[in-house]
C-alpha positions in Angstrom: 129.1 134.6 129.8 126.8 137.6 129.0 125.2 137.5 125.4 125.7 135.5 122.4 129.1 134.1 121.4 129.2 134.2 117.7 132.4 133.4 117.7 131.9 129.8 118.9 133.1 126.7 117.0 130.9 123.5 116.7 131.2 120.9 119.2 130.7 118.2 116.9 131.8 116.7 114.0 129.4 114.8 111.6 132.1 114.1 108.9 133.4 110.5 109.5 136.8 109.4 110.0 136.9 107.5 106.3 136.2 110.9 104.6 139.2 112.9 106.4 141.4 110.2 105.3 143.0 110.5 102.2 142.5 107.4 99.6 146.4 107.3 99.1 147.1 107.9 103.0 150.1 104.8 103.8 147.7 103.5 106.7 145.3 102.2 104.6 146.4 99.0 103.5 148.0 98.2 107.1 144.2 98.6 108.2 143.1 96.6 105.2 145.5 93.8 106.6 145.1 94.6 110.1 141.5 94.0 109.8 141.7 90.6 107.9 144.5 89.1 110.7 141.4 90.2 113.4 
């Protein structure tokens, strides 16, 4: 590709998986209990 791409998008994300997730999001307690049975 010739020149800059300003339109590009970041490869990364720094934002961890616990902060996209909402605190009333129905998977949370099955992880809670999930992680105890492990």
């Amino acid at each position: 590709m010739r020149g800059t791409d300003t339109h590009q998008q970041m490869l990364f994300s720094y934002v961890s998986p616990e902060a996209r997730v909402p605190q009333d999001h129905p998977l949370r307690p099955i992880r809670k209990m999930a992680d105890k049975a492990l």
